[in-house]
C-alpha positions in Angstrom: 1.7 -7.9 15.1 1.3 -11.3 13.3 4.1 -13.3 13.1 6.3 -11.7 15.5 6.5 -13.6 18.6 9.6 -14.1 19.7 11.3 -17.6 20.8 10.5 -18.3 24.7 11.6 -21.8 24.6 14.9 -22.6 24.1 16.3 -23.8 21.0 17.5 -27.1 22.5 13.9 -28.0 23.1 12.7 -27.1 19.5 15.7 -29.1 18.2 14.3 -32.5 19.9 10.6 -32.0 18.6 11.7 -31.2 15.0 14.4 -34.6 15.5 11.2 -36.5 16.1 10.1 -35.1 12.8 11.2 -38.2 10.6 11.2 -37.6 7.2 10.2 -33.9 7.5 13.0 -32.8 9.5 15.6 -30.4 8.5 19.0 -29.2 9.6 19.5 -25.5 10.6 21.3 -23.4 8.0 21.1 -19.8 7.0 20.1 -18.7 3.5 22.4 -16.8 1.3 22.3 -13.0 1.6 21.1 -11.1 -1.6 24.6 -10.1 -3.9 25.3 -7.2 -6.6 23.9 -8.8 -9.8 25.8 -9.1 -13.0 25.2 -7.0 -16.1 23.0 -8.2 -18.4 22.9 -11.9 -17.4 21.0 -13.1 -20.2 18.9 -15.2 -17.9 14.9 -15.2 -18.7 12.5 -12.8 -16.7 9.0 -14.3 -16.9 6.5 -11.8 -16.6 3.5 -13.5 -17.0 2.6 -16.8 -14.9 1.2 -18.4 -18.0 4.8 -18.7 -19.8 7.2 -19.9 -17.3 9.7 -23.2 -17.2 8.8 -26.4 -15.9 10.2 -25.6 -12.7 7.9 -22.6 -11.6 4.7 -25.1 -10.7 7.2 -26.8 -7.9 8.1 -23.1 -6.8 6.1 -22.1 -3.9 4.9 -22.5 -0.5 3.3 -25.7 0.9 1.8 -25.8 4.7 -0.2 -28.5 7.0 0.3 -30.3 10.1 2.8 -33.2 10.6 2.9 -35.7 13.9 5.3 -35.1 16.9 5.7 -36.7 19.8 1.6 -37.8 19.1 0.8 -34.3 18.3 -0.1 -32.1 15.5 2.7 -29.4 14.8 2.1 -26.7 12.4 5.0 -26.9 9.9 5.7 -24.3 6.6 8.0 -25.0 3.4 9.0 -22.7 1.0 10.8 -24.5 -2.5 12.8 -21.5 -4.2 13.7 -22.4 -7.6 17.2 -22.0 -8.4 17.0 -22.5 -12.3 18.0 -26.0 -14.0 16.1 -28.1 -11.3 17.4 -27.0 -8.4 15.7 -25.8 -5.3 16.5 -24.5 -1.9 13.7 -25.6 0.4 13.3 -23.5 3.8 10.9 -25.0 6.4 9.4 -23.3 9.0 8.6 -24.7 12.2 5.2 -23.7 14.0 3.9 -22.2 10.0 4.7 -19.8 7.2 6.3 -16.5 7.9 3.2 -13.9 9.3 1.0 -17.3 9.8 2.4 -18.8 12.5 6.2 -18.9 12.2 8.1 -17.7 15.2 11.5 -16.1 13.9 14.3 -16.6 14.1 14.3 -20.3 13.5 14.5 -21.9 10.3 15.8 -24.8 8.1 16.9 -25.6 4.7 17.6 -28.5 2.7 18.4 -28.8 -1.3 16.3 -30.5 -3.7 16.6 -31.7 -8.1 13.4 -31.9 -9.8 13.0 -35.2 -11.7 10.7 -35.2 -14.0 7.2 -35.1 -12.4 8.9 -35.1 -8.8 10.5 -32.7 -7.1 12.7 -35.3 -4.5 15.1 -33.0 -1.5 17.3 -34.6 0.9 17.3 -32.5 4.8 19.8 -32.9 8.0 18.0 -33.2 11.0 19.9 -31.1 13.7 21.2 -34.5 15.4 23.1 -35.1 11.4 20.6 -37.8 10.2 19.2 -37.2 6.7 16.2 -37.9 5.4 13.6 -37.8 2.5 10.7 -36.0 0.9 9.5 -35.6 -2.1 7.2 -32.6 -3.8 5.0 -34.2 -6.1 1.2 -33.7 -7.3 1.1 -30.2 -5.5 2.1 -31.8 -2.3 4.7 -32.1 0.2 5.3 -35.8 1.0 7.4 -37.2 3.4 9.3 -40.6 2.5 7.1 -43.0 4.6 3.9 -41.2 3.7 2.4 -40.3 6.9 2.8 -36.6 6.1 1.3 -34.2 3.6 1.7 -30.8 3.4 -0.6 -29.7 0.6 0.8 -26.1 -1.8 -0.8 -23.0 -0.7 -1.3 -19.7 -2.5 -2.0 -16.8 -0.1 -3.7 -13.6 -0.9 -2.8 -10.5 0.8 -5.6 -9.3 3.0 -5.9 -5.7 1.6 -5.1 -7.2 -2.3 -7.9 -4.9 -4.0 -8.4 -2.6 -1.6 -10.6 0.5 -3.1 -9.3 3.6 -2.5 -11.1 5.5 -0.2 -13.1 8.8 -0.1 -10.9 12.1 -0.4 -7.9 9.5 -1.7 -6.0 10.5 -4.9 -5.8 7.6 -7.0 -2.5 7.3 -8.9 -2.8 4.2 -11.1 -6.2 2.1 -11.8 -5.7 0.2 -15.1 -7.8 3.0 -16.7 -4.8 5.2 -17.8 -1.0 6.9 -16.9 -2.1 10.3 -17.1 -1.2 10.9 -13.5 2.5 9.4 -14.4 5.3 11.0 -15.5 6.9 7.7 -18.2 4.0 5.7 -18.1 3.8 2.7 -20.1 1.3 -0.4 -19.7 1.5 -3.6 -21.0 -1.3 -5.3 -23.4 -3.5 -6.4 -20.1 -3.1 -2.8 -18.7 -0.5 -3.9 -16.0 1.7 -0.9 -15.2 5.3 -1.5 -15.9 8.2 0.2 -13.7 10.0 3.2 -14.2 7.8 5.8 -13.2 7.5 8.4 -11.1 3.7 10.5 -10.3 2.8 14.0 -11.5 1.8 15.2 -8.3 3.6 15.2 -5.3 2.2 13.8 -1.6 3.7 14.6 2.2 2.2 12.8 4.9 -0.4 10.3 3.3 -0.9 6.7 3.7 -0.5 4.6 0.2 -1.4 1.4 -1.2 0.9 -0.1 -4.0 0.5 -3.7 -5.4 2.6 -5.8 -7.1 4.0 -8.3 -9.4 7.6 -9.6 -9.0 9.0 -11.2 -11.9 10.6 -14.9 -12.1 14.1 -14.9 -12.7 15.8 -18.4 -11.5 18.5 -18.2 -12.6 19.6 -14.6 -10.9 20.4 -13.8 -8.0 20.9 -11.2 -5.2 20.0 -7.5 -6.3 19.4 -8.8 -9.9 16.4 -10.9 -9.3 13.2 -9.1 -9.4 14.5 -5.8 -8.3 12.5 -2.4 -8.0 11.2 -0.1 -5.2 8.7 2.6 -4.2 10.3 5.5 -3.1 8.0 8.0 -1.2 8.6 11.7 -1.9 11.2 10.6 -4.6 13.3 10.3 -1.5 12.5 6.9 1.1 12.5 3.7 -0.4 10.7 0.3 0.4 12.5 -2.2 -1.8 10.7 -4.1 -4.0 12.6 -7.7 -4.6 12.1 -11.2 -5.1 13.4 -12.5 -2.0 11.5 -15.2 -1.1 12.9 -17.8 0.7 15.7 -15.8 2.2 16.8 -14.1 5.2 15.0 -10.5 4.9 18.1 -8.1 5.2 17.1 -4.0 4.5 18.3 -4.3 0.8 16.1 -7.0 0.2 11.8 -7.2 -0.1 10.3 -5.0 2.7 13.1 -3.3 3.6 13.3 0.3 3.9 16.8 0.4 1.9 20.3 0.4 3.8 18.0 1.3 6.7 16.1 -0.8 8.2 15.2 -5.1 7.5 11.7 -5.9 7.4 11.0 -7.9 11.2 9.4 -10.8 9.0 10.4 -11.8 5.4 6.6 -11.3 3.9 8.0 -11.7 0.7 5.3 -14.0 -1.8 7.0 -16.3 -4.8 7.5 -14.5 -8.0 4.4 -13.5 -10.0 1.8 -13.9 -7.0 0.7 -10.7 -6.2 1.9 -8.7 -3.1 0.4 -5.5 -1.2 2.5 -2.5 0.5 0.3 -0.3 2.7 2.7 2.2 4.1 1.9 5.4 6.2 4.5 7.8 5.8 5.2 11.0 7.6 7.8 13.4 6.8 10.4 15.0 8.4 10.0 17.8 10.5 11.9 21.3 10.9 12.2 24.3 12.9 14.0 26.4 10.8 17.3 24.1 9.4 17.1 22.5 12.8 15.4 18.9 12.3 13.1 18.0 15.1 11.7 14.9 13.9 12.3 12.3 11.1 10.9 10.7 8.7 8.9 7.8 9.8 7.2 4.4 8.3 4.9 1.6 9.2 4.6 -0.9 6.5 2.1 -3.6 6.0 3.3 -6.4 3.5 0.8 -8.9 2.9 -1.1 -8.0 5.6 1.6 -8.2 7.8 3.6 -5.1 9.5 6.7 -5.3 9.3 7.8 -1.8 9.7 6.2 0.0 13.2 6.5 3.4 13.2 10.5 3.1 12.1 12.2 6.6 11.7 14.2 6.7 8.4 17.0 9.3 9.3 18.0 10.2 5.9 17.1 9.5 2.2 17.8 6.2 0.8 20.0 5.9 -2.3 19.2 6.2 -5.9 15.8 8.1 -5.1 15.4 11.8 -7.2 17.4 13.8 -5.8 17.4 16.4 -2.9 17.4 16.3 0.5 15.0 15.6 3.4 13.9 18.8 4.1 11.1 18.7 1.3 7.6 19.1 2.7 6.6 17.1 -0.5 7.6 14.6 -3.0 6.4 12.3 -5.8 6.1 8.5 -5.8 9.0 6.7 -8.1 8.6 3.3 -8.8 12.1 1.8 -9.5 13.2 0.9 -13.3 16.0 -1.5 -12.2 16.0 -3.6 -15.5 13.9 -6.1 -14.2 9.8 -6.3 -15.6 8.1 -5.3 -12.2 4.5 -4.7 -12.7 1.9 -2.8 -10.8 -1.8 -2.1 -10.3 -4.3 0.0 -7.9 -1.8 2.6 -6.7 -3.5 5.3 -4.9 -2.6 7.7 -1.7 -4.7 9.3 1.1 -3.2 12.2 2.3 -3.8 12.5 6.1 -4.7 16.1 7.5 
């Protein structure tokens, strides 16, 4: 499973090659959990990349090597933008989550765009700040001798074809297969939807498009979900940049949290592949639960989890249905989505 090594040396030793860091180095500090939103902020949603604010081109993640100790280290930053300028900035010793980034370690510092420049101030573990600037689609440290360049990553299964003897549930072409289908002009499929036909065990593709929303936060900031059989749901949210908790992107809600926080900036495009098996019953005796493994981005972060009961806010019933539809979330936030389709297994 990519990503998911754990720590085997202490933390004490990781601390002294990230205080020979310099400029790049960056004090520990956990990121703020997701929160109930308010109603009807008023902030903006951008939907589409091409109208955004002159933050979002400084949003994103940047990733390279920097020297230590006379050595290359891996190192991964994610800038979050917070709305008005400001930015959380999350770095990630050893790479980005699911390419190289050994959990649970991570830092954070705070940054102000200027202009052109996006300048952040980090506290190496030992209390000594220091400088570095984001600036011509760069990280730069302050004496110049590193540069960790932006990155956009592609999910490995983004445009997947759905295979033979698979039912294919949304494909640009049309909503017939939707119960509330609505598109927008560039045949994107908005949220709020739920399929005709209903699917047991089956493996599923979904991709998707989280909005930006800097100035939200917490549940109200990119918020939707896929529930399978109208009754399990992997949470769709933009959480990138923070912790990874069950309510938040990849996890299967008030269940389980995603083992790695896969989660993309807002308006890149993401992938779920999920196989799902349903519960089981001998008579009103369950014998086995619901189960999940989840590939986001590539990168599983469910194995073979059992969900023990039905998630909130899914379409009603209980677990004991042999089948179900798929309902993507309306949670007032413009979610979109494209190649949807399901295999059921045999």
């Amino acid at each position: 499973m990519i990503g998911m090594i754990r720590m085997i040396r202490p933390l004490r030793s990781l601390t002294h090659r990230l205080a020979l860091l310099g400029p790049l180095a960056v004090g520990i500090a956990l990121v703020p959990s997701a929160s109930l939103p308010a109603a009807d902020t008023g902030n903006p949603a951008y939907a589409d990349p091409a109208k955004t604010d002159d933050d979002f081109p400084f949003q994103g993640e940047y990733s390279g090597e920097v020297p230590v100790g006379g050595a290359p280290m891996k190192l991964g930053v994610q800038a979050v933008a917070l709305g008005d300028g400001q930015f959380d900035i999350v770095v990630f010793p050893g790479g980005l989550p699911g390419d190289g980034w050994q959990p649970p370690t991570k830092l954070k510092g705070k940054g102000k765009r200027d202009g052109a420049s996006l300048p952040f101030e980090i506290t190496d573990p030992d209390g000594k700040t220091h400088k570095a600037v984001i600036k011509d689609g760069a990280v730069v440290a302050a004496d110049g001798n590193a540069k960790l360049p932006k990155v956009e990553r592609k999910s490995p299964t983004l445009g997947t074809k759905a295979p033979a003897g698979a039912t294919v549930v949304f494909d640009g072409k049309g909503v017939e297969k939707l119960e509330g289908g609505k598109t927008t002009p560039d045949g994107l499929l908005m949220q709020g939807v739920t399929s005709k036909d209903s699917f047991g065990d089956a493996s599923w593709h979904i991709e998707f498009r989280l909005p930006y929303q800097p100035k939200d936060r917490g549940q109200g900031r990119g918020n939707s979900g896929a529930y399978l059989q109208g009754a399990y749901e992997i949470q769709m949210l933009d959480s990138f940049g923070l912790e990874g908790l069950n309510n938040e992107c990849g996890g299967v809600y008030s269940v389980a949290a995603p083992a790695v926080n896969m989660c993309y900036p807002p308006l890149q495009w993401q992938t779920y592949d999920i196989d799902f098996t349903a519960p089981k019953y001998d008579g009103d005796k369950k014998t086995s639960p619901a189960r999940m493994t989840v590939r986001h981005n590539g990168v599983v972060i469910h194995d073979n989890v059992a969900v023990n009961q039905i998630t909130p806010g899914g379409t009603g019933g209980d677990d004991k249905r042999v089948k179900g539809p798929l309902h993507l979330q309306d949670h007032g936030n413009p979610v979109r989505y494209r190649n949807i389709w399901v295999q059921p297994k045999p």
